[in-house]
CHARMM-style PDB file with segment names, atoms N, HN, CA, C and O in Angstrom:
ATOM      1  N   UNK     1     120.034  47.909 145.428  1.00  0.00      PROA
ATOM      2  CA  UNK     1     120.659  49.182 145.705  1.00  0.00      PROA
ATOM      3  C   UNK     1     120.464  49.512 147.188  1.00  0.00      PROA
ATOM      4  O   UNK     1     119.381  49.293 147.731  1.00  0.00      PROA
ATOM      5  N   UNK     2     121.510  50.040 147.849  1.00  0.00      PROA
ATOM      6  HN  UNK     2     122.390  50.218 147.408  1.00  0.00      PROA
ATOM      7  CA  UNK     2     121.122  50.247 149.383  1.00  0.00      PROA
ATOM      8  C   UNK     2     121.394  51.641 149.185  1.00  0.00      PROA
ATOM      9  O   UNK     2     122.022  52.378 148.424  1.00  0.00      PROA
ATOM     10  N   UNK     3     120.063  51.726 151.007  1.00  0.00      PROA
ATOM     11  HN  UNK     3     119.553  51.128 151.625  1.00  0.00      PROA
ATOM     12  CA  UNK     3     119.839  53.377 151.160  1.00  0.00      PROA
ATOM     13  C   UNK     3     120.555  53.953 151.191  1.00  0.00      PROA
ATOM     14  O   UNK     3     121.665  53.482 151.436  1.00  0.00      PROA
ATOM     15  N   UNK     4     120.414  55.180 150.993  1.00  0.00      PROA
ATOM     16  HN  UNK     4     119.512  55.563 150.794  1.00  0.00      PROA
ATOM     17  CA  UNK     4     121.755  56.265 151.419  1.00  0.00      PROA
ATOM     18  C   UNK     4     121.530  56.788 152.404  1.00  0.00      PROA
ATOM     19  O   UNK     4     120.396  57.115 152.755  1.00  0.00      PROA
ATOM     20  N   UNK     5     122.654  56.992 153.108  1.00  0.00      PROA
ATOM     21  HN  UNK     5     123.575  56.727 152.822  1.00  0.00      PROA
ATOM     22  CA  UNK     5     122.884  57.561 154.665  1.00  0.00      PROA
ATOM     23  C   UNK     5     123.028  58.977 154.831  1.00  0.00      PROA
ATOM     24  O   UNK     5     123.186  59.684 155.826  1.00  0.00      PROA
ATOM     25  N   UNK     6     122.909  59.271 153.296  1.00  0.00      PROA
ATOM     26  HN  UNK     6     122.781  58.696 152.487  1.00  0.00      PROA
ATOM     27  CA  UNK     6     122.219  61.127 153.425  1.00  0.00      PROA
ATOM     28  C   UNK     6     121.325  61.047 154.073  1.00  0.00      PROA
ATOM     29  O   UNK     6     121.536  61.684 155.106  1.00  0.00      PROA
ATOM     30  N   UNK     7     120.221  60.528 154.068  1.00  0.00      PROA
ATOM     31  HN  UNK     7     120.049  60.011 153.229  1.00  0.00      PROA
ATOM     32  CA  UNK     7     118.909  60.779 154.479  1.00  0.00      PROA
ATOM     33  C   UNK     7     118.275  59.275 155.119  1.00  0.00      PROA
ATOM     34  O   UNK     7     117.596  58.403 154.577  1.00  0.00      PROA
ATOM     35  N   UNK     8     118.866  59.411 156.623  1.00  0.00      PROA
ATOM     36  HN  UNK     8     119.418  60.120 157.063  1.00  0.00      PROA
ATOM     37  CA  UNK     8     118.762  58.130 157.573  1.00  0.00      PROA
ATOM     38  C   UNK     8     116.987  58.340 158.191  1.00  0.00      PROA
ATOM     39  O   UNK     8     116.172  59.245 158.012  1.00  0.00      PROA
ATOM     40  N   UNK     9     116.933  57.255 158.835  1.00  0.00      PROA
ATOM     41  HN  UNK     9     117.595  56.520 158.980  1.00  0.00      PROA
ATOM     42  CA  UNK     9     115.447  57.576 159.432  1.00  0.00      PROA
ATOM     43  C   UNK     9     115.534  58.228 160.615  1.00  0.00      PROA
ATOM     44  O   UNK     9     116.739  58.257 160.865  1.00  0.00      PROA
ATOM     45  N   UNK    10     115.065  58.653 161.301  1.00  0.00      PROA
ATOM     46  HN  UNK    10     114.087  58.628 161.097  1.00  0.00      PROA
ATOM     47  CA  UNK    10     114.908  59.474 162.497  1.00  0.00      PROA
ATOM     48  C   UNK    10     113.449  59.639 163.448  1.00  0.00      PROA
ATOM     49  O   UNK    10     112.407  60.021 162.915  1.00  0.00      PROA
ATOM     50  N   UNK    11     113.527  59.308 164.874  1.00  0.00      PROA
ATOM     51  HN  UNK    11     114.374  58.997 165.307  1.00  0.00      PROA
ATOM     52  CA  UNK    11     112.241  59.426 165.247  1.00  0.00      PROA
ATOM     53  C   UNK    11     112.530  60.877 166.129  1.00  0.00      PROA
ATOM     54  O   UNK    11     113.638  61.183 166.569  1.00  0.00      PROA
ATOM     55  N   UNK    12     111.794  61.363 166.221  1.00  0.00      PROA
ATOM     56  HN  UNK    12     110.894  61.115 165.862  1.00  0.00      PROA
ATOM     57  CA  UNK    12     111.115  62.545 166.446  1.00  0.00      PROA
ATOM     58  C   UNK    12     110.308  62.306 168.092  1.00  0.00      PROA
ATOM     59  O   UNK    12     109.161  62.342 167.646  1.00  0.00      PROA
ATOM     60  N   UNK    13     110.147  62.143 169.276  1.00  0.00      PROA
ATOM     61  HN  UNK    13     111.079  62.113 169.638  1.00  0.00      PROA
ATOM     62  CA  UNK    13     109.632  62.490 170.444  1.00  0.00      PROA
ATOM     63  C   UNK    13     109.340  63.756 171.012  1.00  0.00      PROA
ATOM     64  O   UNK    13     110.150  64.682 171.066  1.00  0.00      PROA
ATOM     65  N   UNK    14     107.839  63.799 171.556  1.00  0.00      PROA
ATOM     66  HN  UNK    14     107.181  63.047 171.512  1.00  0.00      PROA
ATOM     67  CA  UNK    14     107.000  64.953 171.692  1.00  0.00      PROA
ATOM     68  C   UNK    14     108.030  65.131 173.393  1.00  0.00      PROA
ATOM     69  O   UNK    14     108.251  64.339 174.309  1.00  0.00      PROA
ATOM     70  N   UNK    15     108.462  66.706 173.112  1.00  0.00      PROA
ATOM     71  HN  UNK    15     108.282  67.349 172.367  1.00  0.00      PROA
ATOM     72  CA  UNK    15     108.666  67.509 174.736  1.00  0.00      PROA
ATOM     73  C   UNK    15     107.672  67.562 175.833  1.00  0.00      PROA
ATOM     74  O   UNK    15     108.128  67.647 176.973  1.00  0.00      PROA
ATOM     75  N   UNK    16     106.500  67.529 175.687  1.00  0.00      PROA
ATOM     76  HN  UNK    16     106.130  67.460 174.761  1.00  0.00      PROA
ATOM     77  CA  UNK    16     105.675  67.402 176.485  1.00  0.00      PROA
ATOM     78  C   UNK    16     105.467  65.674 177.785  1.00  0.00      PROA
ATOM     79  O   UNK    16     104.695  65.276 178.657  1.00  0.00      PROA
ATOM     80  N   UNK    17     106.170  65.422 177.394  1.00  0.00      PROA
ATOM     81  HN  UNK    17     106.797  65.745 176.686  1.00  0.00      PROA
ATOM     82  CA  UNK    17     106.313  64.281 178.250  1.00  0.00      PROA
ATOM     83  C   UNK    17     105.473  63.119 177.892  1.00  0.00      PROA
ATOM     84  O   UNK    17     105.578  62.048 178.490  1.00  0.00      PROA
ATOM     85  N   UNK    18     104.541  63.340 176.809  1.00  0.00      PROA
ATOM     86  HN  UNK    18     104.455  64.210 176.324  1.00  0.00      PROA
ATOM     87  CA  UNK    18     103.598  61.811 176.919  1.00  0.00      PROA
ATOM     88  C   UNK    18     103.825  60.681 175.616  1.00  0.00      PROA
ATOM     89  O   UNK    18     103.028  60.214 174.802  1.00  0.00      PROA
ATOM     90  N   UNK    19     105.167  60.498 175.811  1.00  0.00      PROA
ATOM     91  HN  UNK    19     105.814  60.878 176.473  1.00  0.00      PROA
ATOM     92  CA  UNK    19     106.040  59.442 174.903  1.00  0.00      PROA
ATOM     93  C   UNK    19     105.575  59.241 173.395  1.00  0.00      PROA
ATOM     94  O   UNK    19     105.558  58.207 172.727  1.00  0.00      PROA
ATOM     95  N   UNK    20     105.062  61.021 172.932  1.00  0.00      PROA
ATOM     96  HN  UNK    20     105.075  61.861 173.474  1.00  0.00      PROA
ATOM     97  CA  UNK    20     103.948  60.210 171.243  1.00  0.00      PROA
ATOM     98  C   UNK    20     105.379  60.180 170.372  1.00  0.00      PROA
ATOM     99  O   UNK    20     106.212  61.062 170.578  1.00  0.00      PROA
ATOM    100  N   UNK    21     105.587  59.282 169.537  1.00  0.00      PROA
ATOM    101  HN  UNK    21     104.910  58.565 169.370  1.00  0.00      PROA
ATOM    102  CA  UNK    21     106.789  59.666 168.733  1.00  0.00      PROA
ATOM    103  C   UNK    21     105.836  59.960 167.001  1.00  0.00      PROA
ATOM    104  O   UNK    21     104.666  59.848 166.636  1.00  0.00      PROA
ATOM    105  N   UNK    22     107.404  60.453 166.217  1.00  0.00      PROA
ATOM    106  HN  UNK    22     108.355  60.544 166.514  1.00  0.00      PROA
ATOM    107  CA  UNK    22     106.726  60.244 165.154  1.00  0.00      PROA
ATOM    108  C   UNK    22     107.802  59.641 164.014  1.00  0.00      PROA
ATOM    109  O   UNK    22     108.754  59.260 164.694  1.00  0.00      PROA
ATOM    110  N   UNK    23     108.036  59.433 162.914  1.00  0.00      PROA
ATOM    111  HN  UNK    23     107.262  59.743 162.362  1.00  0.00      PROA
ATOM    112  CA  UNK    23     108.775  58.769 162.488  1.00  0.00      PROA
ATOM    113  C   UNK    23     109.498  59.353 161.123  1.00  0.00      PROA
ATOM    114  O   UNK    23     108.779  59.028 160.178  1.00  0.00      PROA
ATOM    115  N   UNK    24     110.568  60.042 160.693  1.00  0.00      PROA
ATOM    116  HN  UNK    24     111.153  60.307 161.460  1.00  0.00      PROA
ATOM    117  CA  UNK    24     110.721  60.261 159.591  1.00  0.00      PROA
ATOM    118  C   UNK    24     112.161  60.353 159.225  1.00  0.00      PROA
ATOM    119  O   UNK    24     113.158  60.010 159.861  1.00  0.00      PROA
ATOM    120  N   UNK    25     111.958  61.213 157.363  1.00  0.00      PROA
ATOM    121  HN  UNK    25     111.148  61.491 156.847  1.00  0.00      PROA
ATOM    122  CA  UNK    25     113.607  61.171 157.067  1.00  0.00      PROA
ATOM    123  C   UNK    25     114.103  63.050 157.351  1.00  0.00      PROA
ATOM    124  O   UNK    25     113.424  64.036 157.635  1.00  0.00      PROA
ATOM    125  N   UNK    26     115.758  62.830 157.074  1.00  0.00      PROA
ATOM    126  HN  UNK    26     116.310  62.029 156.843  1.00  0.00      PROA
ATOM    127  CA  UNK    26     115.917  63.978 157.219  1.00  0.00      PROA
ATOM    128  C   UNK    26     117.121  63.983 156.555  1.00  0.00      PROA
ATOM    129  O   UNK    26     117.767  62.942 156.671  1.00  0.00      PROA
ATOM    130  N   UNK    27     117.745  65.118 155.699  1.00  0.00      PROA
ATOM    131  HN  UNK    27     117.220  65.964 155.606  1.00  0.00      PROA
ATOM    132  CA  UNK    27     118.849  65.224 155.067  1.00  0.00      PROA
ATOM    133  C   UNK    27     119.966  65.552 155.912  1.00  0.00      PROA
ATOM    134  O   UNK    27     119.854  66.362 156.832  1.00  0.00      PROA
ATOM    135  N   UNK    28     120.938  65.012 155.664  1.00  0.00      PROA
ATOM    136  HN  UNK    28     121.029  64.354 154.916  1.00  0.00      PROA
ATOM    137  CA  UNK    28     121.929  65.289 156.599  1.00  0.00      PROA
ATOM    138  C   UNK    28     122.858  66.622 156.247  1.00  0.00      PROA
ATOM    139  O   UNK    28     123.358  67.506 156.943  1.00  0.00      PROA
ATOM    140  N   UNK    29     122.843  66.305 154.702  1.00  0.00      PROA
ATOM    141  HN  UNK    29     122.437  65.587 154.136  1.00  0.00      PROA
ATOM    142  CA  UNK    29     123.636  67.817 154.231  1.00  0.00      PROA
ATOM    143  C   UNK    29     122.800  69.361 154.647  1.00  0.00      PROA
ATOM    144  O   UNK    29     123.340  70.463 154.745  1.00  0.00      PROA
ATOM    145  N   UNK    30     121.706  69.116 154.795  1.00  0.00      PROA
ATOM    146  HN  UNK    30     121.267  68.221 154.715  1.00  0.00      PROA
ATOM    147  CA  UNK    30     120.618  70.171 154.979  1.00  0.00      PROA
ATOM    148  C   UNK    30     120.726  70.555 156.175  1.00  0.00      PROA
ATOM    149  O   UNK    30     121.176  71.665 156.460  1.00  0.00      PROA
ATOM    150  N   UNK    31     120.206  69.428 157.317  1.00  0.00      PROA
ATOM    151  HN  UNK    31     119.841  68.526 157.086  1.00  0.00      PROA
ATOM    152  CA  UNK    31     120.062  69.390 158.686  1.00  0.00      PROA
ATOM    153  C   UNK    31     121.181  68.880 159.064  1.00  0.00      PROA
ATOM    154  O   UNK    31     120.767  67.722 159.094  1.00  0.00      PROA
ATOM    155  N   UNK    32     122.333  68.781 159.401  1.00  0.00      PROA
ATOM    156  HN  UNK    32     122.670  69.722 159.377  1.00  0.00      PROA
ATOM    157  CA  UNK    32     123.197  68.496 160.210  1.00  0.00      PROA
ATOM    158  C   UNK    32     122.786  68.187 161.668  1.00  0.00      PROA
ATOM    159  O   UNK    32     123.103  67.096 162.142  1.00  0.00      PROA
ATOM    160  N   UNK    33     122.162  69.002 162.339  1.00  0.00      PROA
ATOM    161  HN  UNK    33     121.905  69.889 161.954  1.00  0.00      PROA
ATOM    162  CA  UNK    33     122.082  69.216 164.054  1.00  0.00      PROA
ATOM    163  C   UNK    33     120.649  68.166 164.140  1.00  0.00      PROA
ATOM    164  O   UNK    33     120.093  67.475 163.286  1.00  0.00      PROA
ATOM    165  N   UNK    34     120.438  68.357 165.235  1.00  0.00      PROA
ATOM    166  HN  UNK    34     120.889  68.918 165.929  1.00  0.00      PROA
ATOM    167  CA  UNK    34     119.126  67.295 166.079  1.00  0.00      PROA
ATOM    168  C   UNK    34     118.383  68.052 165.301  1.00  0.00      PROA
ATOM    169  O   UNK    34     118.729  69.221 165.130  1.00  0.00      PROA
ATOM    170  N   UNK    35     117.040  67.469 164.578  1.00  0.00      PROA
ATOM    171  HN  UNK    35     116.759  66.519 164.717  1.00  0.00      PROA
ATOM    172  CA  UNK    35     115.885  68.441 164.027  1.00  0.00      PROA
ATOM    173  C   UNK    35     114.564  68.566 165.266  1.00  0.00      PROA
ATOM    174  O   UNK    35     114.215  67.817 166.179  1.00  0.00      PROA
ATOM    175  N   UNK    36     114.206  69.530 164.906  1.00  0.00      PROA
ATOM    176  HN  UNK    36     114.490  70.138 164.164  1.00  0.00      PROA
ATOM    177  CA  UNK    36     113.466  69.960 166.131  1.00  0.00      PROA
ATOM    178  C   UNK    36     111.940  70.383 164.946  1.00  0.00      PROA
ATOM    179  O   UNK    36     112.125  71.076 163.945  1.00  0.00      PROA
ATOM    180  N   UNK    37     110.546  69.829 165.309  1.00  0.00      PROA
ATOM    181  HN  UNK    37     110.396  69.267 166.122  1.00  0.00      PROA
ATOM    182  CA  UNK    37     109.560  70.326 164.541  1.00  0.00      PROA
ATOM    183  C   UNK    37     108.369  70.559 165.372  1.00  0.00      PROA
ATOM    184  O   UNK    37     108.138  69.946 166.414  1.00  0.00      PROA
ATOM    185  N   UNK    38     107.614  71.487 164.856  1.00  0.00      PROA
ATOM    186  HN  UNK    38     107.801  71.985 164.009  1.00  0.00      PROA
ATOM    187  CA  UNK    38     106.196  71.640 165.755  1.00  0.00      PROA
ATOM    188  C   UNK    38     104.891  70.870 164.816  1.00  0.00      PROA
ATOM    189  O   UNK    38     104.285  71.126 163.776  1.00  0.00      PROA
ATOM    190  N   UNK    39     104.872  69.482 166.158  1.00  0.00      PROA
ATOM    191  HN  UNK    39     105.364  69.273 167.003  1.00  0.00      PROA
ATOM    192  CA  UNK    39     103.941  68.640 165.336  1.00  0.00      PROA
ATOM    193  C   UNK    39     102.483  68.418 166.347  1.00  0.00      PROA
ATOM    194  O   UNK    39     102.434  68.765 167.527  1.00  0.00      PROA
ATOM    195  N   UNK    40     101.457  67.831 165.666  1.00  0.00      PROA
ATOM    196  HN  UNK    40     101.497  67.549 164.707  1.00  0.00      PROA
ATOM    197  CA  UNK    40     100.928  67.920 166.410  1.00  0.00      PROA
ATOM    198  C   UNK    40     100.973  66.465 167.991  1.00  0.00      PROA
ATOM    199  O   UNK    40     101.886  65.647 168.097  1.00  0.00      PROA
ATOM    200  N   UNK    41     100.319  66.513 168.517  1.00  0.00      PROA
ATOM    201  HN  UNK    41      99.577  67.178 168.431  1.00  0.00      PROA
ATOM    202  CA  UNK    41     100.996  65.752 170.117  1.00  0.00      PROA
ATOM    203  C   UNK    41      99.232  65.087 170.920  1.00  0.00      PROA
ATOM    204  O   UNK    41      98.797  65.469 172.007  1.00  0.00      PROA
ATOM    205  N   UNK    42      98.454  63.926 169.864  1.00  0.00      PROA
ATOM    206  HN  UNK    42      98.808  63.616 168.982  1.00  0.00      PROA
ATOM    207  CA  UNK    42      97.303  63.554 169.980  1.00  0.00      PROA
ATOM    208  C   UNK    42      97.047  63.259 171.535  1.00  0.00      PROA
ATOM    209  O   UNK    42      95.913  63.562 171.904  1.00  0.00      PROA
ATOM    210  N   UNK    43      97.840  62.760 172.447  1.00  0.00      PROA
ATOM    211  HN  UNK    43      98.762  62.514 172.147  1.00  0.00      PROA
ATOM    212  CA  UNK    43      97.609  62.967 174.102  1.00  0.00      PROA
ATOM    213  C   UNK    43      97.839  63.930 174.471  1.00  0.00      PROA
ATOM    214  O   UNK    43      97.128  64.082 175.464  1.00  0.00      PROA
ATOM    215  N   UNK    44      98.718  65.207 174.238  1.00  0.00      PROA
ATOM    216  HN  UNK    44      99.295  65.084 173.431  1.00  0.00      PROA
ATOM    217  CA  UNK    44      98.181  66.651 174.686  1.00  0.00      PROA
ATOM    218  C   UNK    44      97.448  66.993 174.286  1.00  0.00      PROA
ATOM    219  O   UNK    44      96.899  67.747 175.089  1.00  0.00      PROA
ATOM    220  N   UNK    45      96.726  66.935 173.014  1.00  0.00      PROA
ATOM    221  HN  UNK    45      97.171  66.323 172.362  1.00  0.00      PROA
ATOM    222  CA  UNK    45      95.438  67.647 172.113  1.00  0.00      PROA
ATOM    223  C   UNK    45      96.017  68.815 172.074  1.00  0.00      PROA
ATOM    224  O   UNK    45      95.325  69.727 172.525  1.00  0.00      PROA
ATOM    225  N   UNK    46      97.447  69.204 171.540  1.00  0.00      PROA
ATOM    226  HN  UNK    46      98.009  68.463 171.173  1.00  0.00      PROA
ATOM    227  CA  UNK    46      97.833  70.308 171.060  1.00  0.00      PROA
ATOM    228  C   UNK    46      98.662  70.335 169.901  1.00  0.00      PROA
ATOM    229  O   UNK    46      98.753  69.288 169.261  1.00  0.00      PROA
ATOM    230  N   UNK    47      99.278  71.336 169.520  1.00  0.00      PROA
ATOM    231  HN  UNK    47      99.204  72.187 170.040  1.00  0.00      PROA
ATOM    232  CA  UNK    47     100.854  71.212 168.595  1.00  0.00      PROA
ATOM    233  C   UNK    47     101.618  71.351 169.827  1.00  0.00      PROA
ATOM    234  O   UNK    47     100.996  71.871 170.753  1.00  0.00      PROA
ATOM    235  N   UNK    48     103.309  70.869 170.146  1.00  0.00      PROA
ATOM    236  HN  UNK    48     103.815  70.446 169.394  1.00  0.00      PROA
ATOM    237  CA  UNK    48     104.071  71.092 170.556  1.00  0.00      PROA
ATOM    238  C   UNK    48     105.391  70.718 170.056  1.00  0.00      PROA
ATOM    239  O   UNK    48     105.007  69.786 169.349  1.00  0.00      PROA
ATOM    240  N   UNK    49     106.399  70.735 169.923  1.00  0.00      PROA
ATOM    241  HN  UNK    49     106.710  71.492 170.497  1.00  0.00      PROA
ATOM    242  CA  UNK    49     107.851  71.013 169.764  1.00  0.00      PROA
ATOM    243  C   UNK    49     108.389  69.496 169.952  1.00  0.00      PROA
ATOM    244  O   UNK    49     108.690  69.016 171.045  1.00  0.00      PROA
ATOM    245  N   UNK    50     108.461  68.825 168.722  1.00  0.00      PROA
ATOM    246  HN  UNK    50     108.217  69.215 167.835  1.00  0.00      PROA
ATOM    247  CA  UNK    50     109.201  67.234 168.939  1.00  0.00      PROA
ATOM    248  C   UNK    50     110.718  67.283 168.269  1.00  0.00      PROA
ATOM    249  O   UNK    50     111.128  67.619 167.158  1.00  0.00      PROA
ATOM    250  N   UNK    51     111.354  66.790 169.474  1.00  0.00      PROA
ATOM    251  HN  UNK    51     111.020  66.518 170.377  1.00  0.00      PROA
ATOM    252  CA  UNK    51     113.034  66.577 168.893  1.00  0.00      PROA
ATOM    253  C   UNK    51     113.629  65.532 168.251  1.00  0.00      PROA
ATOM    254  O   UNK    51     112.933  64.533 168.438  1.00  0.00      PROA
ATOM    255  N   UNK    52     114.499  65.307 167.641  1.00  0.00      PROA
ATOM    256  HN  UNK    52     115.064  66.118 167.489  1.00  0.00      PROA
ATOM    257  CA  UNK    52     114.679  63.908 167.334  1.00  0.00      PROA
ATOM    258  C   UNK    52     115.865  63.646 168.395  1.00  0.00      PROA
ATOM    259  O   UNK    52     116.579  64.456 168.987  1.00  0.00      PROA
ATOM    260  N   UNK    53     115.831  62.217 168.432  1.00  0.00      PROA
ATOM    261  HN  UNK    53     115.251  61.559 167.951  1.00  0.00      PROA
ATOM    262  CA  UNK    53     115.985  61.431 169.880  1.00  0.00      PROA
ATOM    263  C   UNK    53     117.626  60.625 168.710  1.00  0.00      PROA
ATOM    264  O   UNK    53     117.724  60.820 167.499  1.00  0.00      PROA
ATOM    265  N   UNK    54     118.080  60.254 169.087  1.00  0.00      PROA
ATOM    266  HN  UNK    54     118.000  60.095 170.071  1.00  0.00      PROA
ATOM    267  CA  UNK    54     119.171  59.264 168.823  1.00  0.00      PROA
ATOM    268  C   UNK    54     119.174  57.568 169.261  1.00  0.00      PROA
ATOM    269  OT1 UNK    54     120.142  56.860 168.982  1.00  0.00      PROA
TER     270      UNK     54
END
């Protein structure tokens, strides 16, 4: 059975500039647009705001 392209993989890159990514799924009927989450960012030693990248 192959995946469904409702829910493709997506990486996620921290705004802060220090290249941490992270890796996940996301619904497309749900999320349509770029998803944007506040994760945490282990070379800033903070939470900050990761987008998903294309």
């Amino acid at each position: 059975m192959a995946r469904s392209e409702l829910r493709p993989v997506v990486k996620l890159r921290s705004t802060a500039g220090t290249g941490q990514t992270y890796v996940t799924r996301k619904s497309r009927r749900n999320d349509p647009d770029r998803l944007e989450l506040r994760k945490y960012d282990p070379v800033a030693r903070r939470h900050v705001l990761f987008r998903e990248e294309r």
